[in-house]
MIGUMI-945815 format. One record per residue: residue in three letters; z negated, y, x negated of N, C-alpha, C, CB in turn. Coordinates in steps of 0.2 Angstrom, whole numbers, padded with zeros to 4 digits, always signed. Glycine has a CB too. Layout:
ALAZYXZYXZYXZYX/...
//
This chain:
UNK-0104+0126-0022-0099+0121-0023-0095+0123-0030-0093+0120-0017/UNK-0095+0120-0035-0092+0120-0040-0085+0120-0041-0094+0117-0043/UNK-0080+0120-0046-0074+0122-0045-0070+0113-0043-0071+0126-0053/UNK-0073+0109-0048-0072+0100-0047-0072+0099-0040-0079+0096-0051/UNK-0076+0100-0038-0077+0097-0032-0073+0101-0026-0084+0097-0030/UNK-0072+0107-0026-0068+0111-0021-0061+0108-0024-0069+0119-0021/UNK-0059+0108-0029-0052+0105-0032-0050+0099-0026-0052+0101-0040/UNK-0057+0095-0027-0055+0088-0025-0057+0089-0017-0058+0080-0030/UNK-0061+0094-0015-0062+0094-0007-0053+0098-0004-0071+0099-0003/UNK-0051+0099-0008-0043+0103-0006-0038+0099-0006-0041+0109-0010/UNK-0041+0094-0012-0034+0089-0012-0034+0085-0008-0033+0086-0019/UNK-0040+0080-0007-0043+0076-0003-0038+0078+0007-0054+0079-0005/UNK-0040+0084+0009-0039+0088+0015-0029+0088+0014-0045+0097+0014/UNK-0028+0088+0009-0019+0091+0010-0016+0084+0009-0016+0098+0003/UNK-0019+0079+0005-0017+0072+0004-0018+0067+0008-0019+0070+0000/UNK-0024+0066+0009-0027+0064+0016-0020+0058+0019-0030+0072+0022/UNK-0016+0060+0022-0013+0058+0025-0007+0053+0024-0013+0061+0028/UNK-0004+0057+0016+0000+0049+0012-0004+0045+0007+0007+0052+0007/UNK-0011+0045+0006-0015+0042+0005-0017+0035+0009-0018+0047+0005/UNK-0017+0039+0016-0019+0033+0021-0012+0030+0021-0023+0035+0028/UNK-0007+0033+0022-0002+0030+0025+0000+0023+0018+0004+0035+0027/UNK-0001+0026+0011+0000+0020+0007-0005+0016+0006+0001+0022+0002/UNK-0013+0016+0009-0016+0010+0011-0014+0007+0015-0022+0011+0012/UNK-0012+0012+0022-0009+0007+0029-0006+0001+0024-0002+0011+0036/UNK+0002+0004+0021+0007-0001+0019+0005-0006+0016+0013+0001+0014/UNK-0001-0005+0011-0004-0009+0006-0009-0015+0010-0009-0004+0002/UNK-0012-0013+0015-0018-0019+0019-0013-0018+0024-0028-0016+0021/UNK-0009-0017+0028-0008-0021+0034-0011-0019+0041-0011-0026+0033/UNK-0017-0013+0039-0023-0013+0044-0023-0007+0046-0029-0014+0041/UNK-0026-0003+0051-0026+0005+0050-0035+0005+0049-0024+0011+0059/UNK-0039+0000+0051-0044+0000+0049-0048+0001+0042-0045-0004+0050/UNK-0043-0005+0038-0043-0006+0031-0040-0003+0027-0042-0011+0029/UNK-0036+0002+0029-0032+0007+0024-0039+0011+0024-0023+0013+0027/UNK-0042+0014+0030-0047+0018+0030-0051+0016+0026-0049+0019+0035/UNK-0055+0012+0026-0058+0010+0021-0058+0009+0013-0060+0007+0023/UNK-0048+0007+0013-0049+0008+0004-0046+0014+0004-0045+0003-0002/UNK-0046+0020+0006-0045+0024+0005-0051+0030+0004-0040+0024+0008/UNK-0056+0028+0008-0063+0029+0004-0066+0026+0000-0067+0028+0007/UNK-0066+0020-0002-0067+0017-0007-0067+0021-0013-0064+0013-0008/UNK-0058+0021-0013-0055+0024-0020-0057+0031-0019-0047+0023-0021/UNK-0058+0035-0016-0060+0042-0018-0068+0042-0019-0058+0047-0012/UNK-0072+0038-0016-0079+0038-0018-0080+0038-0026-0083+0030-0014/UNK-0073+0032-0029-0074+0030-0035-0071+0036-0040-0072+0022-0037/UNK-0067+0040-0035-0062+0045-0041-0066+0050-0041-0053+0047-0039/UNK-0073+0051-0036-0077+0057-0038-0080+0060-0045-0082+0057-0033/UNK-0084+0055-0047-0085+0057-0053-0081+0057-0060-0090+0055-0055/UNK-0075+0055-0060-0069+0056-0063-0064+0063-0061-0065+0051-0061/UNK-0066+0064-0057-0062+0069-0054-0060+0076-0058-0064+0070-0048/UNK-0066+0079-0064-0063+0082-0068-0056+0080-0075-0068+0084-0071/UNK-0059+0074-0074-0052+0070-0083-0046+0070-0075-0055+0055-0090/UNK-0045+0067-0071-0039+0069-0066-0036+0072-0064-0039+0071-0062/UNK-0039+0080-0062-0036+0087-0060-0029+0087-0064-0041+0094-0062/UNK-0025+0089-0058-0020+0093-0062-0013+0088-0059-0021+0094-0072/UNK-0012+0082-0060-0010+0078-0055-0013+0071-0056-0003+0078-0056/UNK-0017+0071-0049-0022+0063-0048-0017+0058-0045-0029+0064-0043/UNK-0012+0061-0043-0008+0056-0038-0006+0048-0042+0001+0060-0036/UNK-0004+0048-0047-0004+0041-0050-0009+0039-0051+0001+0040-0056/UNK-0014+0041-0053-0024+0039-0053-0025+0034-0047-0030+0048-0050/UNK-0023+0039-0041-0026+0038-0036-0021+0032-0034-0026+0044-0032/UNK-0016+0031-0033-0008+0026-0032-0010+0021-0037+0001+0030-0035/UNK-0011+0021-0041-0015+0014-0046-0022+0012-0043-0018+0016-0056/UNK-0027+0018-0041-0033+0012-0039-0030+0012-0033-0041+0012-0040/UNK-0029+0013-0029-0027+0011-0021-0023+0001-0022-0018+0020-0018/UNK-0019+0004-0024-0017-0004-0027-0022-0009-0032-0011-0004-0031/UNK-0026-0008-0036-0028-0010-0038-0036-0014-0035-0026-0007-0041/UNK-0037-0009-0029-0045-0009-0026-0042-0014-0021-0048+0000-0022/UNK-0035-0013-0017-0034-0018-0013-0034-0026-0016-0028-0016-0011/UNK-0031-0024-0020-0029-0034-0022-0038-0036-0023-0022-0037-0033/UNK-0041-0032-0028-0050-0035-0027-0053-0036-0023-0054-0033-0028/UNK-0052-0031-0018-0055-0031-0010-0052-0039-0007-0051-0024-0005/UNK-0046-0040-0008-0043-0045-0006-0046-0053-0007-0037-0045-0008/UNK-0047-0051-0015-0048-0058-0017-0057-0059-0017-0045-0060-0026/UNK-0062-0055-0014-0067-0055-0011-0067-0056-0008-0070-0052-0010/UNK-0064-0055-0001-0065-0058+0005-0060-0064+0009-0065-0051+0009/UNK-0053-0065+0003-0050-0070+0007-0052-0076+0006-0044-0070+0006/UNK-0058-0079+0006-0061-0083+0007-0064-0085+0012-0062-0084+0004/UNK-0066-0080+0015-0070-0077+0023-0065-0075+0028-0075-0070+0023/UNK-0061-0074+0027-0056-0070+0031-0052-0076+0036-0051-0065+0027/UNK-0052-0074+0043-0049-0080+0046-0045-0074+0051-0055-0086+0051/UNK-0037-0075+0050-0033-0071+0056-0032-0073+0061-0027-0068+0055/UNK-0031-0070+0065-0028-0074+0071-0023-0072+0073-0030-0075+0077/UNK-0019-0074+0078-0011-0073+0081-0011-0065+0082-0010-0077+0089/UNK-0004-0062+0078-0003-0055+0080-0005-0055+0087+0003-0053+0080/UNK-0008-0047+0090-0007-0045+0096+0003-0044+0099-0011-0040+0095/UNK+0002-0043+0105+0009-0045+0109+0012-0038+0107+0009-0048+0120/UNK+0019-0037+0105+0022-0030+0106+0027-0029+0111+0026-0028+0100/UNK+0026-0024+0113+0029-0022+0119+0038-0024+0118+0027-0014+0122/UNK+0039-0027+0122+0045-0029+0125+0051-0025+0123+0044-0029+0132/UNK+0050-0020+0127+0058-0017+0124+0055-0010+0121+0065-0014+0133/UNK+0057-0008+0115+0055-0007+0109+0060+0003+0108+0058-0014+0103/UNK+0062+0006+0106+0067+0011+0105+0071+0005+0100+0065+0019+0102/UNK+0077+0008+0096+0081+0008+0092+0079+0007+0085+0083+0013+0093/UNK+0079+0003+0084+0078-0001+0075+0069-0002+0076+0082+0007+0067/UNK+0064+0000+0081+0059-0003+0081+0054-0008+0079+0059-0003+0084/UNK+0060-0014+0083+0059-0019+0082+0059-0022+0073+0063-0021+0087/UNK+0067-0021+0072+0066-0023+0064+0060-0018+0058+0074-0022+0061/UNK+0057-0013+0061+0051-0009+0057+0046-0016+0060+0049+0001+0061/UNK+0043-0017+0065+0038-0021+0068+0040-0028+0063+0038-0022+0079/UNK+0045-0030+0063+0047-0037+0059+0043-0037+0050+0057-0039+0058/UNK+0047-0030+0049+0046-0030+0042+0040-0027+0042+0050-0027+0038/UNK+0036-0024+0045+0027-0025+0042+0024-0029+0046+0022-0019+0043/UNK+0024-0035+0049+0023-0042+0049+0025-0046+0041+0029-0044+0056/UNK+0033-0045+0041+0032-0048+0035+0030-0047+0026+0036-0050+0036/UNK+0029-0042+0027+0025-0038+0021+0020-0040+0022+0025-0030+0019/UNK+0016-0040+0027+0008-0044+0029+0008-0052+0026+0008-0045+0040/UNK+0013-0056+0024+0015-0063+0022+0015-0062+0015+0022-0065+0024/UNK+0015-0057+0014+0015-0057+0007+0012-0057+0004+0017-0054+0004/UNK+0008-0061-0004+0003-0061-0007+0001-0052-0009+0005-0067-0012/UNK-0006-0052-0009-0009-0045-0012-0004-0039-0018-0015-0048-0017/UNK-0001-0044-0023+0002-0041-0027+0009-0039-0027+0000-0044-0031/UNK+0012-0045-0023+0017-0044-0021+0020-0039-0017+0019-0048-0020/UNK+0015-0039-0011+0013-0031-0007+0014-0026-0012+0004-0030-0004/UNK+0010-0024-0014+0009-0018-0019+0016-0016-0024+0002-0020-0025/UNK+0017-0022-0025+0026-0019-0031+0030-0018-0025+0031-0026-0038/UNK+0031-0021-0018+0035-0018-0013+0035-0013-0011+0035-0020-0009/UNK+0028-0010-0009+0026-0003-0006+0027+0001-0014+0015-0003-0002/UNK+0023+0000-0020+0025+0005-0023+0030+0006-0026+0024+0007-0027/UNK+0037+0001-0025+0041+0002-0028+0049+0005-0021+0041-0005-0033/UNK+0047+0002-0017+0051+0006-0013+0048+0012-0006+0055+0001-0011/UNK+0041+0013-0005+0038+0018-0003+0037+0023-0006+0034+0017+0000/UNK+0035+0022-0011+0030+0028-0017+0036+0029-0022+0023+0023-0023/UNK+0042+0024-0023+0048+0027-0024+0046+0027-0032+0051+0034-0020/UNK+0041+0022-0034+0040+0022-0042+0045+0018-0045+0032+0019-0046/UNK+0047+0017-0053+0051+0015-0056+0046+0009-0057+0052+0020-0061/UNK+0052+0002-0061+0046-0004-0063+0043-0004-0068+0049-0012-0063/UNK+0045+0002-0071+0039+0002-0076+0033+0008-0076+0042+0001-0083/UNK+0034+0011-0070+0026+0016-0066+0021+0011-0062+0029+0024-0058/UNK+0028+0006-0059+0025+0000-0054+0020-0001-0059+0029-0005-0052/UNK+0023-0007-0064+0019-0010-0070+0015-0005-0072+0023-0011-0077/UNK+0014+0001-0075+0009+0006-0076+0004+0006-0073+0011+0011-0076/UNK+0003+0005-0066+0001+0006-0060-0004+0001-0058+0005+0006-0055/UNK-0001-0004-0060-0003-0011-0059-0007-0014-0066+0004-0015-0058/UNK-0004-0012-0069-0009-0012-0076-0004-0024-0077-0025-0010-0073/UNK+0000-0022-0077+0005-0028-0078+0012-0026-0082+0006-0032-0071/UNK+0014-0035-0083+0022-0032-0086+0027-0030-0083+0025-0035-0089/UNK+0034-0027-0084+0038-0026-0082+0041-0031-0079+0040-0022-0085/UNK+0041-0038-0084+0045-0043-0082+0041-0045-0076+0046-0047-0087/UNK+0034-0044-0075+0029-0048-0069+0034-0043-0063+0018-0046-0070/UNK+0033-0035-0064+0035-0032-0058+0041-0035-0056+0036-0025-0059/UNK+0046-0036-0062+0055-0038-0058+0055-0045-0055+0063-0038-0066/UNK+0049-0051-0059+0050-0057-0053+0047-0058-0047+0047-0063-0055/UNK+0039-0054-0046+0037-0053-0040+0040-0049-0036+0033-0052-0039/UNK+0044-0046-0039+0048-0041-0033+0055-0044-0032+0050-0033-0033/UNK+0058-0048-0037+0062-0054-0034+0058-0058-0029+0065-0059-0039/UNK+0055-0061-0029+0052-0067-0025+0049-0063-0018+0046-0071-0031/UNK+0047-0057-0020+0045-0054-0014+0053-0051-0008+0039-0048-0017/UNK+0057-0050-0010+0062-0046-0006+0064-0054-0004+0068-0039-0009/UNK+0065-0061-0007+0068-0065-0005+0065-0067-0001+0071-0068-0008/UNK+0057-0067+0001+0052-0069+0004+0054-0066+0011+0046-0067+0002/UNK+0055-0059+0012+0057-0056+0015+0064-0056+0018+0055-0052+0014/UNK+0066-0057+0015+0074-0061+0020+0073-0065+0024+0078-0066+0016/UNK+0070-0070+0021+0067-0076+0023+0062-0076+0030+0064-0078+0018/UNK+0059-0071+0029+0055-0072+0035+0059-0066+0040+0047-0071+0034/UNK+0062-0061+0039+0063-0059+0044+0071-0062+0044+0062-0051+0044/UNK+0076-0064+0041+0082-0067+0044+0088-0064+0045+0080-0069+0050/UNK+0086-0058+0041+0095-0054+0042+0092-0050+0033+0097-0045+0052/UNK+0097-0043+0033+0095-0040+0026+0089-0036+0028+0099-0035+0023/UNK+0085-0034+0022+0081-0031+0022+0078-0022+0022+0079-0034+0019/UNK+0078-0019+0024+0079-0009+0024+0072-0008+0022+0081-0004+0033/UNK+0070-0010+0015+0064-0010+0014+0062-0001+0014+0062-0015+0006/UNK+0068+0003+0015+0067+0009+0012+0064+0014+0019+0074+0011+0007/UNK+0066+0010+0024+0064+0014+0030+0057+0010+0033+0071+0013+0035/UNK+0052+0012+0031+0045+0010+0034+0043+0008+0039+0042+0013+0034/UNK+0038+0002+0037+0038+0000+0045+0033+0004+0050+0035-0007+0046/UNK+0033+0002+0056+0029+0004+0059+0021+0006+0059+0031+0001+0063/UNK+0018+0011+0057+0011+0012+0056+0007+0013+0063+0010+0018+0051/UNK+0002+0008+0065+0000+0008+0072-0006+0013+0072-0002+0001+0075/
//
């Protein structure tokens, strides 16, 4: 095993898990985080020397970026159905985590993505915009339009900073 690859079978193994957790936020899915979170590392393997050293925004740009394509591949196929039922009585602030990734689920592809990276990933709107490979002004209206989306659908304020529930 060469040095390239052990880099990235060590980074791969210690990341692994806010990797997935920022595809979960991103797709909605535990399924589909999994898979773009193979995706994107399938595609960051032979890049992975111009990388080293800090791949985390590499990696945080195509993770968002793989998603919204992935999206606009299949949402023409894609039929959802009715959430499954959540249990009844919940612990303490549960319930409003279960609302608010319901309603980040409502949210178009892109607008997802400046939500989660701008208040999970805790980037700046213009790393967002970096990220995103868009303008700053694009980040500050979809994320207007996206927190008032979410008012909207969940119905009180929004604590976008406390995550929702990852099933």
């Amino acid at each position: 095993m060469d040095a390239a690859e052990q880099d990235f079978t060590e980074y791969v193994a210690a990341r692994q898990g806010a990797l997935l957790r920022t595809a979960y936020l991103l797709t909605g899915h535990a399924q589909d985080a999994e898979d773009l979170v193979q995706a994107v590392l399938i595609k960051a393997v032979p890049h992975w020397p111009r990388i080293t050293g800090n791949p985390e925004p590499y990696l945080k740009k195509a993770l968002a970026r793989e998603n919204i394509s992935r999206w606009r591949r299949r949402r023409w196929r894609e039929v959802l159905g009715p959430p499954g039922q959540e249990p009844s009585q919940a612990p303490d602030g549960t319930d409003d985590r279960i609302d608010l990734a319901a309603a980040l689920g409502a949210l178009s592809p892109r607008q997802r993505a400046i939500v989660v990276l701008r208040h999970y990933e805790d980037l700046t709107e213009r790393a967002t915009a970096e990220a995103l490979g868009i303008s700053i002004g694009t980040v500050k209206s979809h994320h207007r339009d996206a927190m008032a989306k979410l008012r909207r659908l969940i119905g009180k304020p929004v604590d976008v900073d406390r995550p929702p529930l990852v099933h």
